[in-house]
Structures are given as structure tokens and as C-alpha cells.
C-alpha positions in Angstrom: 2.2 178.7 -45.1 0.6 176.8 -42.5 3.1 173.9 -42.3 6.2 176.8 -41.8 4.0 178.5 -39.2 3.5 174.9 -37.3 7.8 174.8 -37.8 7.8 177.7 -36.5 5.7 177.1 -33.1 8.0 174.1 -33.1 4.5 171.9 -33.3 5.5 168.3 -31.9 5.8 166.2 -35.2 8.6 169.3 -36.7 10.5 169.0 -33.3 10.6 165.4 -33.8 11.8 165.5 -37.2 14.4 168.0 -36.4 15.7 165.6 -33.5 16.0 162.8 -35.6 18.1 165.2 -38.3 20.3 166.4 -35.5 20.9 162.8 -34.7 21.8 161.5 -38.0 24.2 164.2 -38.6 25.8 163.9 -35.2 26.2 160.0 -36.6 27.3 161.0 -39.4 30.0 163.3 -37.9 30.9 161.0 -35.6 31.0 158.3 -38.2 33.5 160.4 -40.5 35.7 161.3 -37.3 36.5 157.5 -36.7 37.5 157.3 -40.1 39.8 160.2 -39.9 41.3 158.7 -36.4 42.0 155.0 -38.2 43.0 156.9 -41.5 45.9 158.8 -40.1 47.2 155.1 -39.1 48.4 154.1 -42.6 50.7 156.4 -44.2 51.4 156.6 -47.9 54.4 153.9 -47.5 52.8 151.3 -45.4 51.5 150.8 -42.0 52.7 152.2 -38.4 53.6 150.4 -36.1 51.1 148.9 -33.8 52.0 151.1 -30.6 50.2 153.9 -32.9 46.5 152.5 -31.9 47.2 152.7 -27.9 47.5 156.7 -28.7 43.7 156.4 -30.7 42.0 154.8 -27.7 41.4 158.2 -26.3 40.0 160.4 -28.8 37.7 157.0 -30.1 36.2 156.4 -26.7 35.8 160.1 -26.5 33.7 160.6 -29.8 31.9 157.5 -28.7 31.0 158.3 -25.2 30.2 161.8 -26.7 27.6 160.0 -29.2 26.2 157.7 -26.4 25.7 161.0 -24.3 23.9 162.8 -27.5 21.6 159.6 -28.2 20.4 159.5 -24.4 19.8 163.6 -24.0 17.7 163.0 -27.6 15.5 160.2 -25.9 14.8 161.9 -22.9 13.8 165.1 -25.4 11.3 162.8 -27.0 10.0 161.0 -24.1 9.4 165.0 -22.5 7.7 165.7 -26.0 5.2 162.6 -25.8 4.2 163.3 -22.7 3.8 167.0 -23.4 1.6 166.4 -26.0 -1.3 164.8 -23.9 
């Protein structure tokens, strides 16, 4: 009871935890998105042609800028959590 209580009051070690959860799923997400992007490239004949990846550079910088924003806003959480524990 006491560790769902300490959840709860979002005690320092669960926030952590649940940052680094929210972070490997966003990864994960992001992860499974670029694979969608390149897999719409090959169609069941063959391959496109190559002006096909100049319309990809968009939404791939996009999810990857997006992930690199995530990752920084998830450090400066932790860095405001270690020095709100002292």
C-alpha cells in the first residue's frame, strides 16, 4: 500500500521511472513511425523510383526533431527533480 501511496504523491524515484517509460515509448513510437515512412517506399511489385525519398525528408526530420525536443524537455524534468529533492 505504501509503495502505491508513494506513486501516488509522485515520490521522486516513481516520477523518474515513469519519465524514463514515457521516453522509451515515445522511442518506440518514433521508432515504428520511421519504419512506416521507409515501408510505404517499396510497393508489392518493386521499388519507386528514387524521387519518392525527397517527399520523406519532411515528415522524418519532423518525427526526429520531435524526439530530440521530447529527450531535452525529459532532462531538464530530471535535472528540476534532483535538485528538488535536496
Amino acid at each position: 500500500m505504501k509503495n502505491l501511496w508513494d506513486f501516488f504523491l509522485l515520490k521522486p524515484v516513481w516520477t523518474r521511472r515513469s519519465i524514463e517509460a514515457v521516453w522509451y515509448t515515445y522511442l518506440i513510437a518514433t521508432i515504428f513511425q520511421l519504419i512506416t515512412f521507409f515501408s510505404f517506399l517499396y510497393s508489392s511489385i518493386g521499388a519507386v523510383g528514387s524521387g519518392h525519398f525527397f517527399s520523406l525528408v519532411g515528415p522524418v526530420l519532423f518525427s526526429l526533431l520531435h524526439l530530440l525536443l521530447v529527450r531535452i524537455l525529459l532532462e531538464i524534468a530530471l535535472k528540476y527533480l534532483a535538485t528538488a529533492e535536496k
